[in-house]
N, C-alpha and C positions, 0 to 999 in steps of 0.2 A: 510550498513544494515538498512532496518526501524524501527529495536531495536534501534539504535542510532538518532535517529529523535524522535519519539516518547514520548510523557509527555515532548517536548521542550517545551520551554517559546515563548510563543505569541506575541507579542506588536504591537500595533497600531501605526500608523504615527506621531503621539504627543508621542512614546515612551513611552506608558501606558502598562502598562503589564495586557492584557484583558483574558488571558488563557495558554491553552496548546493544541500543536497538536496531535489531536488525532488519526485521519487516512489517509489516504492519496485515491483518487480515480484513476483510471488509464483506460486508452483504451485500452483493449486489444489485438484488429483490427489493431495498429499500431505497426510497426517492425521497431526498439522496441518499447514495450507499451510506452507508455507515459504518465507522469501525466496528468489531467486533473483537479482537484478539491481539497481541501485543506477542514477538517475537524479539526475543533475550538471548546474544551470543556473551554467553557467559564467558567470565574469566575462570583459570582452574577452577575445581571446584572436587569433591566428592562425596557430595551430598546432591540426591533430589529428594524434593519433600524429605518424608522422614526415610527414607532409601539410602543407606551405606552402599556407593560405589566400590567394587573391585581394585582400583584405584583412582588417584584422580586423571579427572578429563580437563583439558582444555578445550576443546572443539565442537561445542555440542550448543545447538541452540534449542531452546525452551520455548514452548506457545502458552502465553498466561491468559487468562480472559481479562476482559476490556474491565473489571470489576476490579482486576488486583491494581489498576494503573489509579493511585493518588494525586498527579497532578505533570506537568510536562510545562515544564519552566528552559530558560534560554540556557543554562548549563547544561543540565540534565532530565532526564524522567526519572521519577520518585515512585515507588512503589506502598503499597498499606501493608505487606508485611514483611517480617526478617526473613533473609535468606535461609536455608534451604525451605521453608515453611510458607509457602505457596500453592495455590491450584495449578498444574502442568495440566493440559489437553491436549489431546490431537490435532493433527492436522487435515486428517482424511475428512475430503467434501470441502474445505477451505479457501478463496481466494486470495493469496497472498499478493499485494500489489508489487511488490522488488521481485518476486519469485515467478508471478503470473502475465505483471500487464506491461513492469518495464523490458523496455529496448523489445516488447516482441512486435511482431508482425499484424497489422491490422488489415484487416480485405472487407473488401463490400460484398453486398447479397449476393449478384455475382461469383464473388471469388477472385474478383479482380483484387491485386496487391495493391496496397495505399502507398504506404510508410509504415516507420516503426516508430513505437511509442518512445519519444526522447525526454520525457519529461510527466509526471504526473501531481497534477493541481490538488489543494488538499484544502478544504476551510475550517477552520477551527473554533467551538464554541463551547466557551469553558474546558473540558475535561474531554469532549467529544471532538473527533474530527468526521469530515463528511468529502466525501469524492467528488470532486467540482467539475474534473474533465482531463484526457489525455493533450497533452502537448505535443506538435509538430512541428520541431523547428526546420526555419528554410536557410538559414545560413548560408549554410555549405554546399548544399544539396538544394535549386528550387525546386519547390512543389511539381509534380506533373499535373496535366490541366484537366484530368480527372479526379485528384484529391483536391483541386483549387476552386471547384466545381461543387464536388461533396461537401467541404468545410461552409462552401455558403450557402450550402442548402440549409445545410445543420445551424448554421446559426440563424437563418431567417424561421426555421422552424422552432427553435428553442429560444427565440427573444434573446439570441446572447450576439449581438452585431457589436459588439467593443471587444472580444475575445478573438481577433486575427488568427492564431496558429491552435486555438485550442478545439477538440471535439468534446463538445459537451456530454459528460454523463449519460442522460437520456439518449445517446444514439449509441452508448454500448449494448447491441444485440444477446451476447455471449462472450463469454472469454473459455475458450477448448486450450486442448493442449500445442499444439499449431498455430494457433494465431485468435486472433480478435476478432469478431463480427463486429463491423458498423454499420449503420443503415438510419433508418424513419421507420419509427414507433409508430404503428397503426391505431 
């Protein structure tokens, strides 16, 4: 789950503890997504790259590519170089999944309201992570009998009938700024 990644401990190649992870980017295009980018809410700091800050920041988070991430062990994530000595990228055109697909809003082709994403599934291999599918929990809230509807479409179409509350990957349409398209992949 990205709940269990999430506010980890950061550390640099000298084993410095320079933050926490804060979101993770991914390619949607790819089946399955894939990570792509690694977001770092840095501790103070007044260095980027070789950039002398004005003064120091605390509040500033950092997009590094998926290239700078060394390894993601149960303490922490390890990075391949020392702090401030890093690749920083953009974020423009990006999907961040804390930023993009949690708690928002998912609607069907329609435009009919679902739910909201409460959870997002994550599978890990080696060094790579890969987007398994959004989480709908019914807890508190049961399902209304158009998302209880959609959900078994989705998994009779995606061979995933042991995944009760989850939308599999494959029926993310889109992700806009408003909300999530779900639906069936033609």
């Amino acid at each position: 789950m990205l709940a269990s990644l999430l506010k980890r401990e950061v550390r640099d190649a000298e084993d410095r503890e320079i933050g926490h992870l804060e979101d993770l980017a991914f390619d949607l295009s790819a089946r399955p997504p894939v990570s792509t980018d690694i977001a770092v809410h840095l501790a103070w700091t007044d260095r980027i790259g070789d950039m002398l800050l004005p003064r120091p920041v605390e509040d500033i988070v950092l997009l590094l590519p998926w290239s700078e991430l060394e390894s993601i062990e149960e303490e922490a994530v390890y990075l391949r170089h020392a702090h401030p000595d890093f690749e920083v990228i953009s974020s423009e055109g990006k999907v961040l999944v804390r930023r993009d697909i949690l708690n928002k809003q998912m609607v069907d082709e329609e435009g009919n309201r679902l739910h909201r994403v409460d959870a997002v599934i994550l599978r890990r291999e080696g060094v790579l992570l890969f987007l398994e599918g959004l989480q709908v929990g019914t807890e508190w809230f049961p399902a209304g009998k158009r998302l209880q509807r959609l959900v078994g479409k989705l998994r009779r179409r995606y061979n995933r009938a042991e995944e009760v509350n989850v939308i599999p990957y494959e029926a993310i349409l889109r992700v806009d700024d408003e909300a999530i398209l779900i639906g069936v992949r033609s």
